[in-house]
C-alpha positions as CSV (number, residue, x, y, z in Angstrom):
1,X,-26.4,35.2,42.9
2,X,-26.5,36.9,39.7
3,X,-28.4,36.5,36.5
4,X,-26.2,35.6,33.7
5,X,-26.4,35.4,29.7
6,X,-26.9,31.5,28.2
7,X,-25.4,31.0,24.7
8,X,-25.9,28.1,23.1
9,X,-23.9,26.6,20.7
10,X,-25.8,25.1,17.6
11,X,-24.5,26.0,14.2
12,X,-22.5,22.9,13.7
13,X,-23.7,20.8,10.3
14,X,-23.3,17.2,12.2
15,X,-22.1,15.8,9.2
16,X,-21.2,12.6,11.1
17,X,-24.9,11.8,11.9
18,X,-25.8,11.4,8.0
19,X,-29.3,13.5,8.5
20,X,-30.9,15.3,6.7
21,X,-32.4,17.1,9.8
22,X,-29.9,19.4,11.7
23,X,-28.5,17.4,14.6
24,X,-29.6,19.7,17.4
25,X,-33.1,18.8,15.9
26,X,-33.0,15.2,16.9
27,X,-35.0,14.6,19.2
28,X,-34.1,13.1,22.8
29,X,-36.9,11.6,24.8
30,X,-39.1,13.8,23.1
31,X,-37.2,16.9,23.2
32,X,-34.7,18.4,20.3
33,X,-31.4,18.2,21.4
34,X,-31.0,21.9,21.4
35,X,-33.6,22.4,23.7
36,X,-31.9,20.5,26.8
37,X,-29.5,23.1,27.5
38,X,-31.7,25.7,26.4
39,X,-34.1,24.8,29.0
40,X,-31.3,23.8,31.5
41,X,-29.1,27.3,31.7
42,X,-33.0,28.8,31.7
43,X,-34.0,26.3,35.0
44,X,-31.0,27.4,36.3
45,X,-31.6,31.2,36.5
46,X,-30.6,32.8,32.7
47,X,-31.6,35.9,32.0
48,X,-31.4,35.6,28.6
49,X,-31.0,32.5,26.3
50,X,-28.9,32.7,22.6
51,X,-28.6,30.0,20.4
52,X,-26.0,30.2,17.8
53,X,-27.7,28.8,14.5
54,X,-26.6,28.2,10.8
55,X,-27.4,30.0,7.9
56,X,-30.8,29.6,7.1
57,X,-32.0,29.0,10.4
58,X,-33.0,25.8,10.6
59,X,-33.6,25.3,14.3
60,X,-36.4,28.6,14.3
61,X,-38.6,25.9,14.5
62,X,-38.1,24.8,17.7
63,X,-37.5,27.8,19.6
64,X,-39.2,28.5,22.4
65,X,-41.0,32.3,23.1
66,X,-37.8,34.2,24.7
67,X,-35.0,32.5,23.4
68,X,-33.1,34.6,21.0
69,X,-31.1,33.3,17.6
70,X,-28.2,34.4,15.7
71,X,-27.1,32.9,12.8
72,X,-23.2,32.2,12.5
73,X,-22.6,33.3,9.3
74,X,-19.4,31.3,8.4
75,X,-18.7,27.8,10.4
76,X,-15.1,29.5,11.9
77,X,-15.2,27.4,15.1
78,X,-16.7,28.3,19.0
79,X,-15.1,31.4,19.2
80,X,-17.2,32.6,15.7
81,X,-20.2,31.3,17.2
82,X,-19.4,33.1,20.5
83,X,-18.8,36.5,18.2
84,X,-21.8,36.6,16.5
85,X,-23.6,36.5,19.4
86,X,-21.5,39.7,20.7
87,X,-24.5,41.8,20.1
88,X,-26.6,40.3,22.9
89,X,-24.0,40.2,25.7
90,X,-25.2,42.5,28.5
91,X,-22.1,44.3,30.3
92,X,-23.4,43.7,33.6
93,X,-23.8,40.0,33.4
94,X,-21.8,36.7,33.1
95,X,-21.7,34.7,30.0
96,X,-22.2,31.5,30.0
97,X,-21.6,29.1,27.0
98,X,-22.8,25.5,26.6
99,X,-22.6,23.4,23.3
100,X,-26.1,22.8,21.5
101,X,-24.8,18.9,21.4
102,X,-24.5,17.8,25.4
103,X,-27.6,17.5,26.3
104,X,-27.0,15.8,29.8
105,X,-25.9,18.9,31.3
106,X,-28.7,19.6,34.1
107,X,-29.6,22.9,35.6
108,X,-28.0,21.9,39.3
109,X,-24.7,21.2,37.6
110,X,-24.7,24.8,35.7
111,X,-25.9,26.3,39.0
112,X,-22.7,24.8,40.7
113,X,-20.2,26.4,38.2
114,X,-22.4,29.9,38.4
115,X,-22.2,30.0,42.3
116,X,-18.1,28.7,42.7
117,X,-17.7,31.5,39.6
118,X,-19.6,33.9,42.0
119,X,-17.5,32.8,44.9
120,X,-14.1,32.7,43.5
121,X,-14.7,36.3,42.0
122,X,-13.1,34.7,38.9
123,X,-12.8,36.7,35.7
124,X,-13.4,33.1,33.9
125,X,-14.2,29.6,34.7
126,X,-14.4,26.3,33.4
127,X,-16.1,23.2,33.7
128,X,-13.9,20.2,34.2
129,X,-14.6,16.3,34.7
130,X,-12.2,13.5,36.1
131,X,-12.6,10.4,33.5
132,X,-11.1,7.4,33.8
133,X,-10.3,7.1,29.8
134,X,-9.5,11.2,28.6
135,X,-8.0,10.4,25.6
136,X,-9.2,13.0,23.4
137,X,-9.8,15.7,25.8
138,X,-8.2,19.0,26.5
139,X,-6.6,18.4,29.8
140,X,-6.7,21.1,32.7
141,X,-3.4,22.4,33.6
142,X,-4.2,24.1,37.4
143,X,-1.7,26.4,38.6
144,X,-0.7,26.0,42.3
145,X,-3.1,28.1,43.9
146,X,-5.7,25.4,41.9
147,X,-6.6,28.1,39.3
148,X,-6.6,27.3,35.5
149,X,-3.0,27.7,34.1
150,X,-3.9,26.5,30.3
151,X,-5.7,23.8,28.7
152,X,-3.6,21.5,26.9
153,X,-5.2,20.4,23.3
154,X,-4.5,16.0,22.9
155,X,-5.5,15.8,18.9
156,X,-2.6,15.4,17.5
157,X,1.0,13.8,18.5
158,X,3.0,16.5,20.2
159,X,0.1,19.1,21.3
160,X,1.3,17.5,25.2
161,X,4.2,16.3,27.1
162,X,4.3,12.7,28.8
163,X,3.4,14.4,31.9
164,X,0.5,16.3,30.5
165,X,-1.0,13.4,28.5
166,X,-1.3,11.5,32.3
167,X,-3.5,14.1,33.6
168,X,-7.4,12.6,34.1
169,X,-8.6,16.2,34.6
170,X,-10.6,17.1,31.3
171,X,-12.4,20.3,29.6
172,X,-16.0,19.9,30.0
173,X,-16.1,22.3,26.9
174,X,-18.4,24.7,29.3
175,X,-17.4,28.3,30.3
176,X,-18.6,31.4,32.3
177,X,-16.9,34.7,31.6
178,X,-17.9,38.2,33.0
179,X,-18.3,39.9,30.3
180,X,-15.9,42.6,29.7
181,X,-13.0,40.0,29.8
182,X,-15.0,38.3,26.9
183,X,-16.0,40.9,24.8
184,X,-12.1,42.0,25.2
185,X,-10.8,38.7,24.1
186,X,-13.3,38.1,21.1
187,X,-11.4,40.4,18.5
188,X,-7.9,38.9,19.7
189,X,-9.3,35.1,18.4
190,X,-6.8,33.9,15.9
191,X,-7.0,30.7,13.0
192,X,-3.4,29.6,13.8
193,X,-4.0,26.1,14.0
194,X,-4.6,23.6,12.1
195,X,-8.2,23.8,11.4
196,X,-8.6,27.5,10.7
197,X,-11.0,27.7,13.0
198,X,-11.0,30.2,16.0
199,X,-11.6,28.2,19.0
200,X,-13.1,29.7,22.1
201,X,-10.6,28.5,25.1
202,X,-8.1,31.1,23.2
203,X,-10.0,33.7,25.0
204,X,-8.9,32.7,28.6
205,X,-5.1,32.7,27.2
206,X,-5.0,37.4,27.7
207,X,-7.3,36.7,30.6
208,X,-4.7,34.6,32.7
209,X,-1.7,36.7,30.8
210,X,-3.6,39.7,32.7
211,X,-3.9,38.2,35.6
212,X,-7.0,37.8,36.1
213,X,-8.1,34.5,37.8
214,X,-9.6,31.7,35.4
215,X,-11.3,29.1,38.2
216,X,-11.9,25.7,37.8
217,X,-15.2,23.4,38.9
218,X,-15.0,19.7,38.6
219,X,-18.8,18.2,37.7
220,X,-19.6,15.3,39.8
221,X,-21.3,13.0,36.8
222,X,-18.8,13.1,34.1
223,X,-21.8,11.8,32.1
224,X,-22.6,15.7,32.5
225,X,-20.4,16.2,29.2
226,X,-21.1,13.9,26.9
227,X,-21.7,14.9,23.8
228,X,-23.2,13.6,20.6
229,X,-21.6,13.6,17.4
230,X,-23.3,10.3,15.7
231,X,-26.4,8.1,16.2
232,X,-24.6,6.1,18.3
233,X,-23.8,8.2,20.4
234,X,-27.5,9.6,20.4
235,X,-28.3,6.3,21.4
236,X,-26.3,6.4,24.5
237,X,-27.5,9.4,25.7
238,X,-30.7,8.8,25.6
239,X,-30.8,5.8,27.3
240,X,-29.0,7.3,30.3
241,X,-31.4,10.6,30.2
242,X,-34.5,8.0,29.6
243,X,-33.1,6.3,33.2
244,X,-32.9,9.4,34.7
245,X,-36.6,10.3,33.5
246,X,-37.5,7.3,34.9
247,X,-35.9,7.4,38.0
248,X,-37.3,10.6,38.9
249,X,-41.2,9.3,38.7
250,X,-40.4,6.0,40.8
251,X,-39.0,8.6,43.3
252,X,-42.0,11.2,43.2
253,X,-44.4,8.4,43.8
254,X,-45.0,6.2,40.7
255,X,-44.4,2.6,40.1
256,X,-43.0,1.5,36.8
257,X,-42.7,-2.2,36.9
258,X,-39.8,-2.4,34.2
259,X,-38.4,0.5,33.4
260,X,-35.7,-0.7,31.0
261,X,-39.2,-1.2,28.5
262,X,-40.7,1.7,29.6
263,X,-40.2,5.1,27.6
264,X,-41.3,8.1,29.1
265,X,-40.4,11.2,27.5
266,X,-39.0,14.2,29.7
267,X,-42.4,16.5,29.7
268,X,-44.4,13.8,30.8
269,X,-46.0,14.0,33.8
270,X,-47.4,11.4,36.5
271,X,-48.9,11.1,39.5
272,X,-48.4,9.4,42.7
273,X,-49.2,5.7,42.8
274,X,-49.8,5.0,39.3
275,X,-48.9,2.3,37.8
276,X,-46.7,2.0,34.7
277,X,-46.9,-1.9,33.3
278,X,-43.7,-3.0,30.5
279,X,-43.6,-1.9,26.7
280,X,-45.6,1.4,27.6
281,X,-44.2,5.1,25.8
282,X,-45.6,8.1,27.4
283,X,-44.8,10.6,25.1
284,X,-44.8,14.5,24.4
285,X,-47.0,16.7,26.8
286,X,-49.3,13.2,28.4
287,X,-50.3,13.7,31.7
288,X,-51.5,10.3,34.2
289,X,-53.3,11.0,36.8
290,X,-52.5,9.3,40.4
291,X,-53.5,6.3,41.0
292,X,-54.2,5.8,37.5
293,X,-53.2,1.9,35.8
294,X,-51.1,2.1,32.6
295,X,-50.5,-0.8,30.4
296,X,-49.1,-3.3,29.2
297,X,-48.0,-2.1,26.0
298,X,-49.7,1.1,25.6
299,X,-48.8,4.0,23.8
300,X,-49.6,7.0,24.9
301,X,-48.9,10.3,23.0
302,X,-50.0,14.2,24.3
303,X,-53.0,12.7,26.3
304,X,-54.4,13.3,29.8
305,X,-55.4,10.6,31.8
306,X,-57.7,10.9,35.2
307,X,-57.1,9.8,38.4
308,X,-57.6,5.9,39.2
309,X,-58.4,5.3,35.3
310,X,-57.3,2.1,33.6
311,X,-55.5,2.0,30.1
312,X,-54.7,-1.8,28.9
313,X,-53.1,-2.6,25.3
314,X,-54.0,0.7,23.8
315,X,-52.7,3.4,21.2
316,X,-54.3,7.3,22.5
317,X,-53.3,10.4,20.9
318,X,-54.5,13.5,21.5
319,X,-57.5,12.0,24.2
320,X,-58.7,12.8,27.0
321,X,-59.7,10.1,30.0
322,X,-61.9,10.5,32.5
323,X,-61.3,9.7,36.3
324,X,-61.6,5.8,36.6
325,X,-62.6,5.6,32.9
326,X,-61.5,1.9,31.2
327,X,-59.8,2.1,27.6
328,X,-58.6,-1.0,26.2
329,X,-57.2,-3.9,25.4
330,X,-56.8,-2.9,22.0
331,X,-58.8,0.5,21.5
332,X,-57.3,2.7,19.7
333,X,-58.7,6.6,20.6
334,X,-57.5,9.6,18.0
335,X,-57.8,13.0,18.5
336,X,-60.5,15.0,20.3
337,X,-61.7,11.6,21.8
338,X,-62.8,12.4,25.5
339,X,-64.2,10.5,27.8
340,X,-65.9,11.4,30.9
341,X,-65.4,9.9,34.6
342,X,-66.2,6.4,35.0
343,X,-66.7,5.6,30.9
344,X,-65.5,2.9,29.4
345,X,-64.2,2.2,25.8
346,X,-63.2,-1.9,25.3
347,X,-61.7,-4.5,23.0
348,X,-61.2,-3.2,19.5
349,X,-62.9,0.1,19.4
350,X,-61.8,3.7,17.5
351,X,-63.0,6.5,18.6
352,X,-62.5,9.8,16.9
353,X,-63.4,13.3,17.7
354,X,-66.5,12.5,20.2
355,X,-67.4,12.9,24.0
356,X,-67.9,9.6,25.7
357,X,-70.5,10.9,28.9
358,X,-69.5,9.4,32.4
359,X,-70.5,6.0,33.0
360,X,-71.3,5.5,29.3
361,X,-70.1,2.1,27.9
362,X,-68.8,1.2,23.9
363,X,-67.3,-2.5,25.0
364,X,-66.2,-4.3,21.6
365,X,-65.7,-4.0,18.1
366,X,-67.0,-0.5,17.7
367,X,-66.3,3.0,15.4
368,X,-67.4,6.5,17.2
369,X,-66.6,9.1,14.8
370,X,-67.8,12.8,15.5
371,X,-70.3,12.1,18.0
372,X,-71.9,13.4,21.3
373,X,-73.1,10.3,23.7
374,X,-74.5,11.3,26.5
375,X,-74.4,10.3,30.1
376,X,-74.8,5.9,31.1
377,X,-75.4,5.0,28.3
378,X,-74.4,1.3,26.6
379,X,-73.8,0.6,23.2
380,X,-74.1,-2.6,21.8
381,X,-70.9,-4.2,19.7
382,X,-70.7,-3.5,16.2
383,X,-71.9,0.0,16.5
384,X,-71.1,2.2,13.8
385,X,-71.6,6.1,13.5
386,X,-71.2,6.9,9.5
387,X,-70.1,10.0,10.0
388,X,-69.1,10.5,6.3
389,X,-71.1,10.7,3.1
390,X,-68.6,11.5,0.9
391,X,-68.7,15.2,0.8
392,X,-68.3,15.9,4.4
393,X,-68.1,15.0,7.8
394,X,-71.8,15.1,10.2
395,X,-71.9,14.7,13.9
396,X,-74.1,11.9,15.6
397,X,-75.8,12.8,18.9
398,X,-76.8,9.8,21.2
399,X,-78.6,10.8,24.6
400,X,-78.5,9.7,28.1
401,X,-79.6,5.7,29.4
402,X,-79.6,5.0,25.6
403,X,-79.4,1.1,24.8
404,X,-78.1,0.4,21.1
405,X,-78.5,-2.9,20.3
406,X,-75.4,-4.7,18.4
407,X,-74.8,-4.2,15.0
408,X,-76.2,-1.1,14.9
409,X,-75.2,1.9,12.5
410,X,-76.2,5.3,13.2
411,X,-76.0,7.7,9.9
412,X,-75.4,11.2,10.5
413,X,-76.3,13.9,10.9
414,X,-78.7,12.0,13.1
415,X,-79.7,12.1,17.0
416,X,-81.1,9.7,19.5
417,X,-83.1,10.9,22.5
418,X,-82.6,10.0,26.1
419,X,-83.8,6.7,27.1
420,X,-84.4,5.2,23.2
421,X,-83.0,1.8,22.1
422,X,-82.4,0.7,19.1
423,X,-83.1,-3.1,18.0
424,X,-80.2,-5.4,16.7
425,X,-78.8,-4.6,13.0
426,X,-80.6,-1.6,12.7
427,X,-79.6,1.2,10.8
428,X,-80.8,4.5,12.1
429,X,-81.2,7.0,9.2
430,X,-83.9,9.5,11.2
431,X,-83.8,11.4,14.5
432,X,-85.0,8.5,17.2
433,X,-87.2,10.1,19.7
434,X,-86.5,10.1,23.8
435,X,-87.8,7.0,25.3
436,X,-88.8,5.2,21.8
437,X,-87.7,1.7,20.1
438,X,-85.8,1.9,16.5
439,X,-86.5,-0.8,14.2
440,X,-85.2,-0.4,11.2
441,X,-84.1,-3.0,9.3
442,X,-85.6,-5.8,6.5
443,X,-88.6,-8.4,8.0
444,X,-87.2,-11.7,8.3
445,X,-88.5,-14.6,5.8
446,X,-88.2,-18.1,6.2
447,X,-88.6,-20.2,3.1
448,X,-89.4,-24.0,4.3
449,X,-88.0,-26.9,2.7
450,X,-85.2,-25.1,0.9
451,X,-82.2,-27.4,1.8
452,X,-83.8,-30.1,0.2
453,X,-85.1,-28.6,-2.7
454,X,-82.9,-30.0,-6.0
455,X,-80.0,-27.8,-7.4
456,X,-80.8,-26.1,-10.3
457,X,-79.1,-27.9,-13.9
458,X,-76.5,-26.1,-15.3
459,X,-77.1,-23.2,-17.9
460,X,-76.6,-25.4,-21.5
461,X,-73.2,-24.6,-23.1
């Protein structure tokens, strides 16, 4: 099968979802709109990817490396889009065109309509969907021989007869053309409606008048086409493509408990027979390892997580966890936290920036900022590292088999040596030496008799 040309269609203001952020920026399950056909017509063999953009090229942002972008200069309708993207239609390939704003399109479904194109030896083709409900559509007139005769326009009273309004056959809005057909049909695009927009299904009308053989392919999910013009419609769509996300783990191997609470977004990936617990998000690039225990109530955001480790109550962004590590309930790891296999961080700690070594323990009530802790060791709760003196930020380096007792603060830049311990309220100023005792806080005075001594008479007025 041939490679073919992808362009996307993305200039249009989306007035209607009352953004300031272009609407094929919103994002759905972690992905901008835009970038779900993108990435579709590209899964499903494009050569070469164009999205359509408005002035000032607002979607440049989110482009991935390859994907080439044309500005529409004026907003004259599909067919404008389709011309200004002229330029980078290759003679020898098909051109395919989806709209920036149905995002439910998958790669299989474009692959259908590429290969029956293929097959059919069709100069044009077009996407349809049976729906029970077509008002609005375009409806597919098929000649006899099952080939498009025209598509019949429904906006406005008169634009179909009786007979054509009855049809449940639809435009899916999504076309394949070879090219020279297309690039012959682009000039001949008129405004003569009431819009004043050129609109691309014109360009089939001197196809079929040529003869040349427009062919038809009915998508099996009408879902396939919806689009989004609104947040409610937004809505809808992603909570059918945050099913599908979700269906597609519990069928690779993962068990999600509840998945209408559980939000996973579509680059997530994770690994057979882990466990996914209620009111978890997995977002962005996070990776769980198999066998690994998620939840409840976690949020997870561009973090790996090691096979057979445990996260419980949690918030982790930007962290790294350790085969059979334990987080949680209630820690909250930041960025450039790691922990190594078999490390545990418990009940109300933060950890920022450090390296937890394997089998190292912070259990409760805790803050490890810019720190290096070395392998089994066990820090007692309350542990501090002051990491900040107001000018700058200083690492703390704790060795291996180190026992910090509770309440203990460490004030960088500071380092404890392997085997050391550190007495209860202590706070460590100097470098501890490997195998020593820190004791560094005030004696302890008792004064006897001090609860019955009488209160002191009020100062005189």
């Amino acid at each position: 099968m041939s490679q073919f040309t992808a362009i996307v269609l993305a200039a249009g203001r989306g007035t209607r979802m009352r953004s300031a952020l272009p609407k094929a920026l919103h994002e759905i399950c972690g992905r901008a709109m835009v970038l779900w056909p993108v990435r579709a017509a590209i899964e499903a063999g494009a050569a070469n990817v164009v999205v359509v953009d408005a002035p000032g090229r607002p979607l440049q942002q989110a482009m991935p490396e390859g994907v080439d972008l044309v500005v529409q200069p004026v907003p004259d309708g599909t067919g404008g889009a389709v011309r200004a993207a002229a330029s980078h239609i290759a003679a020898e390939r098909p051109v395919l065109v989806l709209s920036g704003d149905v995002p439910l399109l998958s790669a299989e479904a474009i692959a259908g309509l590429v290969a029956a194109h293929v097959k059919a030896g069709a100069a044009a083709s077009v996407m349809s969907a049976v729906l029970e409900d077509p008002s609005g559509y375009g409806r597919i007139v098929r000649a006899a021989d099952g080939t498009l005769q025209r598509i019949v326009e429904t906006k406005a009273a008169g634009d179909a007869s009786e007979q054509e309004m009855a049809i449940d056959e639809v435009n899916a809005g999504v076309y394949l053309f070879e090219a020279g057909p297309l690039l012959d049909a682009l000039p001949r695009l008129t405004a003569a409606n009431a819009q004043g927009e050129l609109y691309l299904p014109q360009a089939l009308e001197p196809i079929i008048a040529a003869g040349g053989a427009v062919a038809v392919h009915a998508v099996q999910d009408p879902r396939a086409m919806m689009g989004v013009n609104d947040r409610a419609a937004l809505a809808e769509v992603t909570a059918i493509a945050r099913r599908a996300i979700n269906e597609r783990h519990m069928r690779a191997g993962a068990t999600i408990l509840d998945p209408q609470s559980t939000w996973i977004d579509v680059d997530v990936q994770i690994g057979a027979d882990a466990v996914i617990e209620p009111g978890t998000q997995l977002r962005g690039a996070t990776a769980i390892g198999a066998g690994a225990h998620i939840g409840p109530h976690c949020v997870l955001i561009d973090t790996r997580v090691g096979e057979g480790a445990t996260v419980r109550m949690s918030y982790l962004q930007d962290a790294d966890v350790g085969e059979h590590a334990t987080v949680g309930p209630f820690a909250y790891l930041r960025p450039g936290a790691v922990l190594a296999a078999k490390a545990k961080v418990g009940t109300y700690v933060e950890v920022k920036n450090s390296r937890i070594g394997a089998g190292t323990k912070v259990p409760h009530l805790s803050y490890i900022g810019d720190a290096d802790i070395g392998e089994n060791s066990n820090l007692g709760a309350g542990t501090i590292t002051a990491n900040y003196d107001g000018r700058a930020k200083h690492r703390t380096t704790i060795g291996s088999n180190v026992r910090g007792g509770v309440d203990t603060s460490f004030v960088a830049p500071v380092t404890v040596g392997d085997g050391a311990q550190t007495a209860a309220g202590s706070v460590i100023t100097e470098d501890v030496p490997p195998g020593a005792l820190a004791i560094a806080r005030s004696r302890q005075s008792n004064i006897a008799g001090y609860a019955q001594r009488p209160p002191k008479a009020p100062p005189a007025r």
